[in-house]
N, C-alpha and C positions, 0 to 999 in steps of 0.2 A: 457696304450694302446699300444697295438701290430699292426705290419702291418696288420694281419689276424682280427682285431677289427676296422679299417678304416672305411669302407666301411659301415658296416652296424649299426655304433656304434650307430648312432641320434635315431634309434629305438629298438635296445636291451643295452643302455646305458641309467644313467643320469648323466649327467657329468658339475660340472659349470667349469671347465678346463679342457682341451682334453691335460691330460701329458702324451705325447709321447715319448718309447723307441725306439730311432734312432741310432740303429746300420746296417749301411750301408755304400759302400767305393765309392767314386765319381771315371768314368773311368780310373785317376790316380793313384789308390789306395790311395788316400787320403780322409781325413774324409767325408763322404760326411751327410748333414743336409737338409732334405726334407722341402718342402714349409708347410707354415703353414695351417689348418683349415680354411676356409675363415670365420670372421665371427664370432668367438668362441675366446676365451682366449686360449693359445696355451703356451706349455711347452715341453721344453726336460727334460723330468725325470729320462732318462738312456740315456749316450753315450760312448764309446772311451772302456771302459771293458777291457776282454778282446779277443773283436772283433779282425779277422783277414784283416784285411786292405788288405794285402797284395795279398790271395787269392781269397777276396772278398767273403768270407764267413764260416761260423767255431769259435769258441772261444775259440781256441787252443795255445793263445798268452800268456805264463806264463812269466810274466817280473818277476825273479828271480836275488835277487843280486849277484849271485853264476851264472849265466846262460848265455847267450847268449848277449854281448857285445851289437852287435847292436840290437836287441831285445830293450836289456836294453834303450840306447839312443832313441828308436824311442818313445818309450810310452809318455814323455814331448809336441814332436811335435805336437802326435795324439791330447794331450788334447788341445795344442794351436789352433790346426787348428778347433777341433768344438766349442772353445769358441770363435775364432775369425770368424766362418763361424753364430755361432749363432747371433753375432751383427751387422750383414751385414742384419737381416731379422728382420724390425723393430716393424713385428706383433707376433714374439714370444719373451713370457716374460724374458727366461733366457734358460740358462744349467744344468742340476745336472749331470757330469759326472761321472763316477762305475769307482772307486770308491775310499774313503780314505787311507783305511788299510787291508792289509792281513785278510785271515780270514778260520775256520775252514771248511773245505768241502769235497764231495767227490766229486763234479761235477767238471770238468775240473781242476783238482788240481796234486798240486805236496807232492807227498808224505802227501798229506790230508789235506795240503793248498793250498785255494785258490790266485790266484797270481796277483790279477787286480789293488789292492792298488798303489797308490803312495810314500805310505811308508808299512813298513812290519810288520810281528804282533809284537814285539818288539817295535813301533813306529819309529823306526830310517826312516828318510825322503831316498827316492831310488832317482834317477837321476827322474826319473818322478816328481817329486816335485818341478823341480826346474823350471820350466814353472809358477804354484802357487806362489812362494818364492816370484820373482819378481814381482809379480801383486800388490804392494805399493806405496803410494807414497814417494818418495825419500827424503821426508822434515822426514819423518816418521822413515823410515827406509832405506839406500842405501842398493841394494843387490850384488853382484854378485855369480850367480850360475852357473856353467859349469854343460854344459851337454855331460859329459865326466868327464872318470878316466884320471889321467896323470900317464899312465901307457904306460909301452912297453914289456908286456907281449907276452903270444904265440896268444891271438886274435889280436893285434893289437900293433907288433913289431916297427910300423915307428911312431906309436904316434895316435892321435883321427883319424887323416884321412883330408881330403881338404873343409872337410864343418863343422869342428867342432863348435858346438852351444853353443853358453853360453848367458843366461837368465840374463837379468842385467834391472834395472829400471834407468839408467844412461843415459846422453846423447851421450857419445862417449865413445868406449874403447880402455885403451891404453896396447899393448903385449911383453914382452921382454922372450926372452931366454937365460940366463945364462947373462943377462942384455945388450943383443943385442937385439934393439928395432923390433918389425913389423910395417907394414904399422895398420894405426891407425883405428878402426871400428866403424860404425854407425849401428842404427840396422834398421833391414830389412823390412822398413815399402812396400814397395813394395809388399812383400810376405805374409804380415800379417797386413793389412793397419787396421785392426778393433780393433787392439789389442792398450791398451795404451799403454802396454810397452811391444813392439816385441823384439825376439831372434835377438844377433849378428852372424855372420857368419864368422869361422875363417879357413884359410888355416893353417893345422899343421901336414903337414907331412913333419917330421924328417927325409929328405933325403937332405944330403947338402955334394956333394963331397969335395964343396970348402971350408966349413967350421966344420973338423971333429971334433970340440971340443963339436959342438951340435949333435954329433950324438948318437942314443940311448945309444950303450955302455956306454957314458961319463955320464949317467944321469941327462940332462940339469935339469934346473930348470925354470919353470913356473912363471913369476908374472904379474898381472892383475892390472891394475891402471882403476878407473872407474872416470870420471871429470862431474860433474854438473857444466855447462857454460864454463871456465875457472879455474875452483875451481876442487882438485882432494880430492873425499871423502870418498874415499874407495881403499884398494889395498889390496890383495890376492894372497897368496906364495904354492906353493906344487912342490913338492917333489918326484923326479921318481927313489931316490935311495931307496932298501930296508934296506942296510946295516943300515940308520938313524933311519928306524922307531922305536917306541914305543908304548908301552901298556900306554890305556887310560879308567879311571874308574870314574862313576858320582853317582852321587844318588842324584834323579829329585827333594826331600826332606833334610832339615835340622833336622826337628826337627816331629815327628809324637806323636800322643795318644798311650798311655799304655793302653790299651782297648781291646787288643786279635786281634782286625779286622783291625785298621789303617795301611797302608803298600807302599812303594813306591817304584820305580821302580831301582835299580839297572845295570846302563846301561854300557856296555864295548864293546870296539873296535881297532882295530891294526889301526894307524894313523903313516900318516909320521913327520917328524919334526918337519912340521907348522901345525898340527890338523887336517889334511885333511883324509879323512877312506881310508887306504890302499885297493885297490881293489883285491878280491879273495885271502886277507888272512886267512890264516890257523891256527893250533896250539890249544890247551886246556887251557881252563881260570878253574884252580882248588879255591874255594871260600872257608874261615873260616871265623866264624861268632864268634865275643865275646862277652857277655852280652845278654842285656835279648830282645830274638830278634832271629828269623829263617829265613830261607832262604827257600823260593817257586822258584821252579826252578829247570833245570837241574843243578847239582854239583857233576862232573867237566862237564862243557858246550865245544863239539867239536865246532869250528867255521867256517867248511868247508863246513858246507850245508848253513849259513847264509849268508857266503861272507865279512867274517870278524870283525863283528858287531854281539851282542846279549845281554840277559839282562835276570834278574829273580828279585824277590819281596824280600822285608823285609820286615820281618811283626812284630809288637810287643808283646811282652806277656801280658794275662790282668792281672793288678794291678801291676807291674816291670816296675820301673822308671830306668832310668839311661841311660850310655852310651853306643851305641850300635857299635862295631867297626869292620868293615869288611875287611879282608884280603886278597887280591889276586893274581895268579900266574899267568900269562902266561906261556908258553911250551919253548916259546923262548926269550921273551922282560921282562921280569925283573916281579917286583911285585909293587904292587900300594894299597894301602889303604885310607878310607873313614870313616867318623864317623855320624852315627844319634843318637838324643839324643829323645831317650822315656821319655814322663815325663805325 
């Protein structure tokens, strides 16, 4: 259901759930979530897209990991705020916000992807992910996910900025630079009181007369201690030098069928020190394949339109057993090799 299907739905409708696409921005330009159907089962079937919040109207919002900075950071929010505005209304059933992954198109697309995913068609999870990441429980899985590059790039030379966000299912967070501590953080139930596990809210701009050893040139270094009670059970290191980074290579499989069709994903990304994805790196990942075993893919893969991060398939041959061993270049970060075994 569309706003233009409202109105007259109960008689050129049947419907045993009235799911409703709520794309609309409250006078804040924040997500905004209409009342429910009086009366009926009620769902959000579409929200957050991507809708323009901002302008209040248009789907013109490509969150591209290559693209627009704060772009990039607001899309998390967007999703927080309609899943957190959706359980403030306790006659509708839930959320389904547009949407997972990247995907082929030509409607409001970049370069013939569409850009409203939280992660990209490669699956690599975008900063919009990490709003999701943390919605666990902590016994489960602790998280912390910044919502934010630790980058001091040309969009954002002093650092994330005075409201930097990081998604954490923790009860408090603890912040050091260059292992000079911050004042300590709770998260923001004030601002997201619906949510079990709201965003914290960080002051990080990298402007400190008094203290030039944390200033960008110097490449501070980030670490995040996350504590359940008094108990610290999680901490997270990144890295704002480039000179450190490295080329990083997976394969989401060990072991596949020799059957022509089994194939897994081959995934590669420029990371700093501690594994974190270098943002808006560059450079060509050239790929050789040995054994019985091809490469679906761009080969060699530019990584300047992906934003640093990309991937292509192995696929196996049918009836060729063996060891399938893959070899890789970067342009600038050395090489790294992987093995699957077809059998």
């Amino acid at each position: 259901m569309t706003p233009s299907s409202r109105e007259h739905w109960q008689t050129e409708w049947s419907q045993d759930v009235f799911a409703f696409d709520d794309y609309h921005a409250d006078p804040d330009h924040s997500v905004g979530i209409l009342d429910p159907v009086e009366g009926h089962p009620y769902l959000i079937a579409e929200t957050v897209g991507q809708f323009n919040y901002e302008a209040g109207h248009g789907f013109d919002m490509k969150y591209r990991r290559a693209g627009d900075i704060a772009r990039q950071t607001s899309q998390a929010l967007y999703h927080a705020q309609a899943h957190g505005r959706t359980a403030d209304h306790p006659a509708i059933a839930g959320a389904i916000a547009w949407c997972a992954f990247d995907y082929a198109s030509l409607m409001n697309s970049w370069n013939a992807v569409k850009c409203p995913g939280i992660a990209d068609v490669f699956r690599f999870p975008k900063l919009g992910a990490s709003f999701y990441l943390a919605q666990v429980l902590p016994s489960a899985r602790p998280v912390i996910e910044p919502n934010f590059y630790w980058d001091f790039g040309p969009q954002t030379p002093t650092g994330p900025g005075s409201r930097a966000v990081i998604f954490s299912n923790c009860d408090r967070l603890e912040l050091f630079l260059n292992n000079k501590p911050l004042p300590p953080l709770r998260p923001d139930r004030a601002g997201f009181p619906n949510l079990a596990y709201p965003p914290f809210i960080a002051d990080l701009r990298l402007n400190f007369p008094a203290a030039p050893e944390l200033s960008p040139g110097n490449h501070p270094e980030l670490r995040i201690d996350g504590y359940i009670g008094s108990n610290r059970v999680l901490s997270r290191y990144f890295s704002s030098n480039p000179a450190t980074d490295r080329f990083w290579l997976h394969a989401d499989d060990v072991a596949l069928n020799a059957d022509g069709s089994d194939m897994t994903r081959l995934a590669f990304a420029v990371v700093d020190k501690f594994g974190a994805p270098r943002a808006f790196a560059t450079g060509t990942v050239a790929l050789q394949l040995h054994g019985p075993g091809e490469i679906v893919g761009d080969n060699p893969f530019q990584l300047t339109e992906t934003g640093g991060v990309g991937a292509v398939y192995v696929r196996t041959v049918s009836g060729a057993s063996g060891i399938i061993r893959i070899d890789a270049w970067h342009s600038s970060h050395g090489k790294a090799s992987v093995q699957i075994q077809s059998r």
